[in-house]
N, C-alpha and C positions, 0 to 999 in steps of 0.2 A: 614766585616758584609755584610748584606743583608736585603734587604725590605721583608716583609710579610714571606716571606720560608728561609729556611735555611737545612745545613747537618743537624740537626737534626728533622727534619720535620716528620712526620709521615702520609703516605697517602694510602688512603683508596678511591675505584673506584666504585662507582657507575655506574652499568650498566657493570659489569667487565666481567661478562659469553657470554656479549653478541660479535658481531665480531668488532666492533670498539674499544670495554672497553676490550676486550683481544688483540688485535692490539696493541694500544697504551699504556697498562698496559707492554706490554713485551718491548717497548722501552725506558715508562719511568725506567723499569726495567734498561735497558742494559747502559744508561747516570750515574746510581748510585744512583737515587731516591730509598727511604725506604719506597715502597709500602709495607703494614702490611696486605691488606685483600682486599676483595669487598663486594659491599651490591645488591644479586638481590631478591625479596621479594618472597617468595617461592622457595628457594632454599637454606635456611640458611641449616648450619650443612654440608653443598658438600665441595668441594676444587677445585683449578683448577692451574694445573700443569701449568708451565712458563718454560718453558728453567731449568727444574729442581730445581725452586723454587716452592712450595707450599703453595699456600694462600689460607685462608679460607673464605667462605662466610657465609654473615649474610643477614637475614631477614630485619634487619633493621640498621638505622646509630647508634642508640642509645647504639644496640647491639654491633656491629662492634667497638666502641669506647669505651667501658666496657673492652671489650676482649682485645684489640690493644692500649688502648692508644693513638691512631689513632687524629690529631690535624688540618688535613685536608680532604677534600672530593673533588673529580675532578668527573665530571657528563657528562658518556657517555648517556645519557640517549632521546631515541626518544623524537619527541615534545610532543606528546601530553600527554605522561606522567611526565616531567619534572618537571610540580611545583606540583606536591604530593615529585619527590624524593627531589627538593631544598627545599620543606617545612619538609620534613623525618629531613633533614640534619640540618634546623634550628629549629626544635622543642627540637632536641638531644644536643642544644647549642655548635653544630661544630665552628668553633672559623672562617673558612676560607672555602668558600665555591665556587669553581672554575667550570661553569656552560659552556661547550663547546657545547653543542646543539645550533644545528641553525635551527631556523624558529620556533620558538617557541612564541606564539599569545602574542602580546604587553598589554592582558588584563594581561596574565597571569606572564609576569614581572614584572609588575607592584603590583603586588599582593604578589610577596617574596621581592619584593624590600621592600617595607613598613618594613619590621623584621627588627630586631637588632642584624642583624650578616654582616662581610666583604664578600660580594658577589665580585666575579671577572667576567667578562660576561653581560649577554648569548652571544653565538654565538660571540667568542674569542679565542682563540689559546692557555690562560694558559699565563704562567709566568717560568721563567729560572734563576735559580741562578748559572751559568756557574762553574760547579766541587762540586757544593753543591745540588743542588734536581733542578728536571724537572717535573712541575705538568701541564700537557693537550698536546700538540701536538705540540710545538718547534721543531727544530732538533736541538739533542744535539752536533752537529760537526761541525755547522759553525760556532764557536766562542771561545774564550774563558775567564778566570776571568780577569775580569779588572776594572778600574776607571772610567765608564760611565752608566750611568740607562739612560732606554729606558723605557717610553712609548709609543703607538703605537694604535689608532683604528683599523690600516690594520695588518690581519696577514700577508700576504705574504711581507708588505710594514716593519716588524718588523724584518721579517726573512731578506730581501736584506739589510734591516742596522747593521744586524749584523753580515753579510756576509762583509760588504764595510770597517767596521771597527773591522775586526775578530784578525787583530794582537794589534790591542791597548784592545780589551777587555771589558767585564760590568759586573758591579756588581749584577742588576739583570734586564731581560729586560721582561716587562708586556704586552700583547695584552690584552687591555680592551674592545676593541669591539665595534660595531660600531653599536648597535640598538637602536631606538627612546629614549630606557627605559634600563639601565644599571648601575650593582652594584656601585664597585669601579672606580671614575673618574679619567681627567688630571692632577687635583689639588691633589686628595688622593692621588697620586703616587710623583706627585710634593712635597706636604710637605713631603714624607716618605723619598726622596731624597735628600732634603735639611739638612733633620738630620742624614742621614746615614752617618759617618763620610767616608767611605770608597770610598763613587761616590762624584768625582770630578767636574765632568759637566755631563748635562744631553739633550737627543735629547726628543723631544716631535714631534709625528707626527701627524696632524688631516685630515679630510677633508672634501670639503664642503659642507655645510648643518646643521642647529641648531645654537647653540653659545656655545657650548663648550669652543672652543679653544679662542674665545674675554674673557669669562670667566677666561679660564684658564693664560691671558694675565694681567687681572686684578691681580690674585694671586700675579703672578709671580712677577709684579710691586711692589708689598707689604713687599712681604715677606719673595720670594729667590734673596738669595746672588750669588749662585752658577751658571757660565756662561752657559746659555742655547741656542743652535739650534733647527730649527723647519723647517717642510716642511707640506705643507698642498695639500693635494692630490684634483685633480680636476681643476687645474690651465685652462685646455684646454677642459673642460665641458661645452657642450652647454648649452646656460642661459635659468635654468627652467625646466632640465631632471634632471629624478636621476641618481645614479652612484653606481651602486651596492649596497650598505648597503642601509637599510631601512630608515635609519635616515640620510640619503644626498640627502636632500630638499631643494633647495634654492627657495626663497620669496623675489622678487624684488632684493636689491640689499645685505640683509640680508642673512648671509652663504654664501657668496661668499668666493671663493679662495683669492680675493685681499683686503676682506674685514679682512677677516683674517691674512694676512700677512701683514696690514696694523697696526692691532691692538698689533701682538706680536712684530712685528721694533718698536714700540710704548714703550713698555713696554721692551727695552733693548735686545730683542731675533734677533740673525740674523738666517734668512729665505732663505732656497734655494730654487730656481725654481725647482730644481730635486732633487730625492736621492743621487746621486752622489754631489753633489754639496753641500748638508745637512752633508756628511758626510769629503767632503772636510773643510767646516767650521767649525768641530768638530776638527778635524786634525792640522788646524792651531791654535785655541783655545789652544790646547791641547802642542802643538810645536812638534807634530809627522809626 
């Protein structure tokens, strides 16, 4: 099994005519993902050739999911048009809605967030079910299926753990993103982990700034059983600058790196100073 996607997934690209949503359309292609179509709004009724596949575009997602069957949407889409298409995609009752745009204004997250649909994002990398479907911008070759879920704020910090532990393998690993205001959290992926009979242990990476990860320390104390690792990005961050993502603010001594690595060894998680070392504790967990 796998969390939220799966081989039978059905995905449909928003923003697909354009050079990133035809980019990345042809590699979730080339991983095995069952892209069915794209939605660019004035352009319904075209197609656009892939590597000798043919996909059709639609006007709109409601369209697109008529025709295709379509049960996901992944959104190349500029900022400043982003929430008309994540509002296209949740008005259409898309069930899964994977929003890869970055820089897109915190009013305007915050305003599809409120809906009642699974938003992944904004400004996230997507999610990988290794030999099953690849919906946003992973690379499908440093990994493959195995017994471990990942989530992850950092993309590139998602990508080196699934690089570090490529021969044990994950079931499915999620960049949820690292902005002030964002869909799917630590915890939504934590509980989806702890039920997925298939992932055995799980890494969680955060970094600092907010409380996410004390958050998601509380959970974990609750409610998984399942041995978890954790690294928290930021460890050697001057006190009171940000750190790339929007939402890596520390406040006193609040989102601190050792405020959080204090809280998940609290809560049964051991915590590496480094990625290597996050995923050496995986490793021995694991007895690989």
């Amino acid at each position: 099994m796998s969390i939220f996607i799966n081989s039978s997934s059905k995905i449909i690209v928003q923003g697909m005519t354009g050079s990133e949503g035809t980019k990345h359309t042809r590699r979730m292609l080339a991983s095995g993902s069952k892209v069915v179509g794209g939605v660019t709004p004035g352009k319904g009724g075209q197609s656009l050739d892939i590597d000798g596949t043919s996909l059709p575009v639609f006007n709109t997602v409601a369209e697109a999911m008529a025709a295709t069957g379509a049960n996901v949407s992944v959104v190349f889409v500029p900022p400043k048009f982003a929430k008309a298409a994540v509002i296209d995609a949740i008005d259409a009752k898309m069930p899964l809605v994977v929003v890869i745009t970055e820089g897109i204004p915190v009013h305007d997250s915050a305003f599809f967030y409120a809906y009642s649909t699974q938003i992944i994002g904004p400004n996230c990398p997507g999610l990988i079910s290794p030999e099953q479907s690849n919906v946003g911008i992973i690379p499908a070759d440093i990994t493959q299926r195995g017994p471990i879920g990942l989530v992850s704020k950092s993309g590139t910090l998602t990508y080196q753990m699934m690089y570090e532990l490529r021969d044990i393998g994950f079931s499915t690993a999620v960049g949820i993103g690292g902005d002030p205001v964002i869909g799917t959290t630590h915890i939504d992926c934590l509980r989806a982990f702890q039920d997925d009979p298939e992932t055995t242990a799980i890494v969680m990476i955060g970094e600092i700034g907010g409380d996410a990860e004390e958050r998601a320390a509380a959970f974990i104390s609750e409610y998984v059983t399942k041995p978890v690792v954790g690294y928290v990005a930021g460890f050697t961050a001057p006190e009171g600058k940000t750190m790339g993502h929007a939402g890596a603010i520390v406040s006193g001594s609040s989102g601190t790196a050792q405020a959080k690595k204090d809280a998940l060894e609290a809560a049964g998680v051991k915590v590496g100073q480094t990625p290597s070392e996050t995923a050496q504790l995986m490793r021995t967990i694991l007895g690989r």
